[in-house]
C-alpha positions as CSV (number, residue, x, y, z in Angstrom):
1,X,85.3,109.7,53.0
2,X,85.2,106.2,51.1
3,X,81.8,104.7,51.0
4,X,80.4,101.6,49.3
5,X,77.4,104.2,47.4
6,X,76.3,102.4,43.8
7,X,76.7,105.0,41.2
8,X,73.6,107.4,40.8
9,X,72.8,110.2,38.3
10,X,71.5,113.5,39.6
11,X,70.8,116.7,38.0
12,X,69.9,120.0,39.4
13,X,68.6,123.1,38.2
14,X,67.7,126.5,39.5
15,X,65.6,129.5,38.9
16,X,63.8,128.4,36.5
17,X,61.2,130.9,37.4
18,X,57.7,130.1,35.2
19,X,55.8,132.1,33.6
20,X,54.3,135.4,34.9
21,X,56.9,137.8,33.3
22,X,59.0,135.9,32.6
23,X,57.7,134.1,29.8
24,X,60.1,134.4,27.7
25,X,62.1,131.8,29.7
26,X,59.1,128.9,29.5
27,X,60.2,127.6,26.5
28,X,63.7,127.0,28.1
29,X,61.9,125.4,31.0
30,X,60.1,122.7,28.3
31,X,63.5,122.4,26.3
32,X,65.1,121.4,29.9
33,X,62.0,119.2,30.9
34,X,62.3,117.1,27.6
35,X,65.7,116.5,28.2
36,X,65.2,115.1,31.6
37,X,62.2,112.7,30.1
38,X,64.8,112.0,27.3
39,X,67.5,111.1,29.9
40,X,66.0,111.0,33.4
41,X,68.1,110.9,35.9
42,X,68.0,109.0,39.4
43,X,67.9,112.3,41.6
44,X,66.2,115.6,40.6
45,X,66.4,118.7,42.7
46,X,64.9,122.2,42.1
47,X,67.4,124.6,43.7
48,X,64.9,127.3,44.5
49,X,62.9,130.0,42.4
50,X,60.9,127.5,40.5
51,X,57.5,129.9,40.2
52,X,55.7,133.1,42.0
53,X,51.9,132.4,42.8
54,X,50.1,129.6,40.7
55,X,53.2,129.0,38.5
56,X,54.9,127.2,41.1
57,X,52.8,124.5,40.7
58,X,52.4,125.3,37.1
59,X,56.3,124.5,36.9
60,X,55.9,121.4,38.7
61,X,53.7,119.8,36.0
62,X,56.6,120.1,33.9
63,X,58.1,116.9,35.7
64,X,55.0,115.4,36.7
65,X,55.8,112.1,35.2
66,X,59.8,112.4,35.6
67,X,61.1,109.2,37.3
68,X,63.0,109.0,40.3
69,X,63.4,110.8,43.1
70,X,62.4,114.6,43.0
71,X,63.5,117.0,45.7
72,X,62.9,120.7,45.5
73,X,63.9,123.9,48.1
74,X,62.1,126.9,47.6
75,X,63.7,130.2,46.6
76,X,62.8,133.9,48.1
77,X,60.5,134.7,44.5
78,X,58.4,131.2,45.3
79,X,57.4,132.9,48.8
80,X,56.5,136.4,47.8
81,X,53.3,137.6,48.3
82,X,50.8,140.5,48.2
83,X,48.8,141.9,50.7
84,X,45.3,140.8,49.3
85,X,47.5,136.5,48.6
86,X,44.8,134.5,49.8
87,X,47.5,131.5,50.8
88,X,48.5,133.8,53.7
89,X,51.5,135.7,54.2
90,X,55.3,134.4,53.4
91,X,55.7,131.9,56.6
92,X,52.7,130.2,55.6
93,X,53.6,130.2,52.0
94,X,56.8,128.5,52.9
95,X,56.1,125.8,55.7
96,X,52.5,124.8,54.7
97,X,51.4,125.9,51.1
98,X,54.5,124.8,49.7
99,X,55.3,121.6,50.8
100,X,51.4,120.7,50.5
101,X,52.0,121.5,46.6
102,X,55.4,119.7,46.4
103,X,54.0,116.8,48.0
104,X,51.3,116.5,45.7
105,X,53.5,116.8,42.6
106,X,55.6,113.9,44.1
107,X,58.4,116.2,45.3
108,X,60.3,116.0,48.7
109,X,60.9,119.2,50.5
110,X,64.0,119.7,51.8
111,X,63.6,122.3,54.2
112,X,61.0,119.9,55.9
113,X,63.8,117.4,56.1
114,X,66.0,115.3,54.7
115,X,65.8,113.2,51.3
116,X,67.6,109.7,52.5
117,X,68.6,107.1,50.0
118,X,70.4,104.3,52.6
119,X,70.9,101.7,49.3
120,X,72.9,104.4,47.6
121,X,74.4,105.6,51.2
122,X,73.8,109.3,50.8
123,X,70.5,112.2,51.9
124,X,70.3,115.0,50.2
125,X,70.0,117.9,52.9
126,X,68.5,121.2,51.7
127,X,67.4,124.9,52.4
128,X,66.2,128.4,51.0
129,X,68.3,130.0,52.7
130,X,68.5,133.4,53.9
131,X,70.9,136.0,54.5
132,X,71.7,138.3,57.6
133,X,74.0,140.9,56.0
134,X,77.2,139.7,57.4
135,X,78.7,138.9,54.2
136,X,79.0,142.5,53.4
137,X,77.7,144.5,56.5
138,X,81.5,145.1,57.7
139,X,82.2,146.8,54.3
140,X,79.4,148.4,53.7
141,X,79.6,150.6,57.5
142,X,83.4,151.8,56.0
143,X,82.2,152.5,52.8
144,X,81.2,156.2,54.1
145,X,77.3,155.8,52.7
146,X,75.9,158.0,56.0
147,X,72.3,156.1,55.4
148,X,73.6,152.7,55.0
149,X,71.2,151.1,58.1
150,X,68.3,152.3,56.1
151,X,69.8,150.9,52.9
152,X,69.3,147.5,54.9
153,X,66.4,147.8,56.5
154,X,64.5,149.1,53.3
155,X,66.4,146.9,50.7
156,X,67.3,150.3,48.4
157,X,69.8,150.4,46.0
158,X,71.6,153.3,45.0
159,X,69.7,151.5,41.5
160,X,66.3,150.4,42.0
161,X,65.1,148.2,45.0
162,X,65.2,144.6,46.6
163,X,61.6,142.9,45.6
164,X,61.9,141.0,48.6
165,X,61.4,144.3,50.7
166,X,58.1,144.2,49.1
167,X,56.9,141.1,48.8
168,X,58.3,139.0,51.7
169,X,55.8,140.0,54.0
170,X,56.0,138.0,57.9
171,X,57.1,138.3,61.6
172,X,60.5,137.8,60.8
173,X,63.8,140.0,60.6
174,X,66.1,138.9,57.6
175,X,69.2,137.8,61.0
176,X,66.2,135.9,62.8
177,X,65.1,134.1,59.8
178,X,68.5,133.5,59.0
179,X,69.2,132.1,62.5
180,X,66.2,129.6,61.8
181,X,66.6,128.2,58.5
182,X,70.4,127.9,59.8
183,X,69.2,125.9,62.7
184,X,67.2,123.9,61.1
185,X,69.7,122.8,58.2
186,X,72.1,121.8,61.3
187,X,69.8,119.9,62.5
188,X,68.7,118.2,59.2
189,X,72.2,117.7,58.7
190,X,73.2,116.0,62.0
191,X,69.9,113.6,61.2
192,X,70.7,112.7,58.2
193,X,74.7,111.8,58.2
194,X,73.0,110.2,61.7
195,X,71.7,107.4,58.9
196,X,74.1,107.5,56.1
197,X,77.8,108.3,55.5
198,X,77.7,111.3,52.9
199,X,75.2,113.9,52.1
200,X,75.0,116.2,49.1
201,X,73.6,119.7,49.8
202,X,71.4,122.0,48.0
203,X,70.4,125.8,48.7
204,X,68.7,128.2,47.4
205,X,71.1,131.3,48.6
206,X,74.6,130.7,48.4
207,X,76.3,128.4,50.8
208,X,79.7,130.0,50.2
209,X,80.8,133.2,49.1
210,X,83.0,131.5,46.7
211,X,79.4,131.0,44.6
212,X,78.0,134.5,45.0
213,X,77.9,137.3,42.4
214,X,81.5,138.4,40.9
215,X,82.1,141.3,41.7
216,X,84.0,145.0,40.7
217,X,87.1,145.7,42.0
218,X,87.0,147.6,43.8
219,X,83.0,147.0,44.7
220,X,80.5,149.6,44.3
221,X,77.8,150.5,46.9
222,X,75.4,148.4,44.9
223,X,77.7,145.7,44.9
224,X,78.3,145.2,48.5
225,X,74.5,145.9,49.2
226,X,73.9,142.6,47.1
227,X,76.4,140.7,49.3
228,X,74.4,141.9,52.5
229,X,71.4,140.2,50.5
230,X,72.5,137.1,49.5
231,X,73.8,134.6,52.2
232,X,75.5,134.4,55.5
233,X,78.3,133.4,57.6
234,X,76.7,130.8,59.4
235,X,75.9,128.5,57.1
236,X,79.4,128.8,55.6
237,X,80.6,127.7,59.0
238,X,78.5,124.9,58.6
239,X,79.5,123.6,55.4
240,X,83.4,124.2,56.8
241,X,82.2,121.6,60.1
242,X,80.5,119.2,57.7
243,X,82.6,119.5,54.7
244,X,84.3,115.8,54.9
245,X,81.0,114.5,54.6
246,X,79.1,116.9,51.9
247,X,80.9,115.7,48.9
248,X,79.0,118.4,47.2
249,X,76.9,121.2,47.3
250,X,74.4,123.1,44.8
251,X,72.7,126.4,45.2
252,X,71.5,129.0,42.5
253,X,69.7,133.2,43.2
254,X,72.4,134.8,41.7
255,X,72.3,133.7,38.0
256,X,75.6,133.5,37.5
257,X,77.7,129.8,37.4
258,X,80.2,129.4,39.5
259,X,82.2,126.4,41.0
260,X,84.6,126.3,43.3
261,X,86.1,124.3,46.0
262,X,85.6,124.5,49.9
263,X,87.5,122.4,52.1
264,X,86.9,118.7,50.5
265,X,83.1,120.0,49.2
266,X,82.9,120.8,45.6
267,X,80.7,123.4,45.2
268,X,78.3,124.6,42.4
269,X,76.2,128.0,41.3
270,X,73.6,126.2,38.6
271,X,73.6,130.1,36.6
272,X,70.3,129.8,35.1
273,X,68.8,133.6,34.5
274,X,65.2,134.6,33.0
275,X,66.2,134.0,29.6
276,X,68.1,130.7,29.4
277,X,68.3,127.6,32.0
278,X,70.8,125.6,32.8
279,X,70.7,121.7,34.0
280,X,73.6,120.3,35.8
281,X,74.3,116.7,36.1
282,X,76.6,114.9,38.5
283,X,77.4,111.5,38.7
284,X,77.2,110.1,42.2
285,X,79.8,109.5,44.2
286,X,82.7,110.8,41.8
287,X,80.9,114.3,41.6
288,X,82.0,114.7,37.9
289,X,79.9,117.3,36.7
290,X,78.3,118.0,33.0
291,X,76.4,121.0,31.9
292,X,74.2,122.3,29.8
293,X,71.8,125.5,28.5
294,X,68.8,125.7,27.0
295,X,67.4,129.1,25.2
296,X,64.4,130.7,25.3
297,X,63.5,129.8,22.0
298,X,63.9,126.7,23.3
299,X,67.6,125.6,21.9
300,X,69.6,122.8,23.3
301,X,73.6,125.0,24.0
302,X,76.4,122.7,24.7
């Protein structure tokens, strides 16, 4: 679609995931946070897994005095919780504690609704995400694994576990909440492109299966067992029905960049991990993308 949008900057990033254990990836987080202040762009968005506990807000510091519009989503580590958490359990965490904390760092939540810039003709429309196992539930029942329906329910690897089985912790089923945060980005969607003619959006799970994990060939058990745990089939449906307007889309979880494109959307996988972050830049509306990395000690990489 043609519009009349005035060129804007945006950059995104993903899991940046601060402090706690993972330490060794703050200085990464600064290096990235000085080159924002050193080159701010007009749109920021945080792409989900920004901090666990305390150091979600921690991270936000980082771009306390960033200009411009800020948008975040939450990712599945930002809602974990223990049994003793005194913000509540996971629901809670997501649709009251975080926004409240967002809000007060001068970031918009996009699972609350949508971001909507009418002078530059374009919302950003945004989600965690969830997933429901159907990207991978076909495979896994014909892979010959006799215990594969406690393999979901329990999140177990034939390597180790899912940390969501243990610290997501509501009233949901992992196919309700999916239906949910589905709905609602539909709905955000149809609201926002209600107001202006393009949208760019931004998940925390994968949108497309084009920007999941690679994967062996042929897969192992552990491999499909990821796909059943990292997004769904309707909300690639949805980015096929809205794809003339979402020029672009952005999501992150898996740690590994990828791009790819998906009927007229150009799609991205930011590919931060714990020890290095990466920033991704587009320029608004040509969607010409630049990226870079930044180490944990805290090196700049082209």
């Amino acid at each position: 679609m043609v519009t009349l949008s005035p060129r804007l900057r945006v950059a995104v990033t993903a899991d940046l995931h601060y402090g706690g254990r993972h330490a060794d990836g703050t200085a990464a987080a600064h290096a990235l946070a000085a080159e924002l202040y050193h080159d701010p762009p007009d749109l920021f968005v945080l792409a989900g897994d920004i901090g666990a506990g305390d150091d979600f807000a921690r991270c936000l510091d980082l771009f306390a005095d960033l200009p411009g519009h800020k948008a975040l989503v939450p990712g599945n580590h930002d809602i974990w919780v223990r049994p003793d958490d005194d913000r509540g359990d996971s629901e809670f965490v997501y649709r009251d504690h975080l926004p409240r904390v967002a809000a007060d760092h001068d970031f918009h939540t996009l699972d609350a609704g949508p971001l909507v810039l009418p002078e530059a003709g374009l919302a950003v429309v945004g989600s965690m995400n969830w997933y429901d196992y159907s990207w991978g539930i076909d495979r896994l029942a014909a892979f010959g694994v006799p215990d594969w329906r406690g393999r979901l329910r329990t999140k177990r690897f034939l390597r180790g576990r899912h940390n969501d089985a243990n610290f997501v912790r509501w009233r949901y089923d992992d196919a309700g909440f999916t239906r949910a945060c589905v709905a609602t980005l539909a709905d955000h969607l149809r609201q926002a492109l209600r107001q202006v003619p393009d949208a760019i959006l931004v998940t925390h799970h994968p949108m497309a299966r084009g920007l999941n994990y690679p994967k062996p060939d042929p897969p192992d058990l552990d491999a499909i067992l990821w796909e059943c745990f990292s997004g769904n089939d309707a909300a690639e449906r949805l980015l096929a029905e809205f794809t003339d307007r979402v020029p672009l889309a952005v999501c992150g979880h898996t740690h590994f960049a990828r791009d790819g494109v998906f009927g007229r959307t150009r799609g991205y996988n930011v590919g931060g991990d714990y020890h290095f972050k990466r920033l991704l830049r587009f320029d608004w509306p040509s969607c010409e993308a630049t990226a870079e990395a930044f180490t944990a000690s805290g090196e700049r990489v082209a």
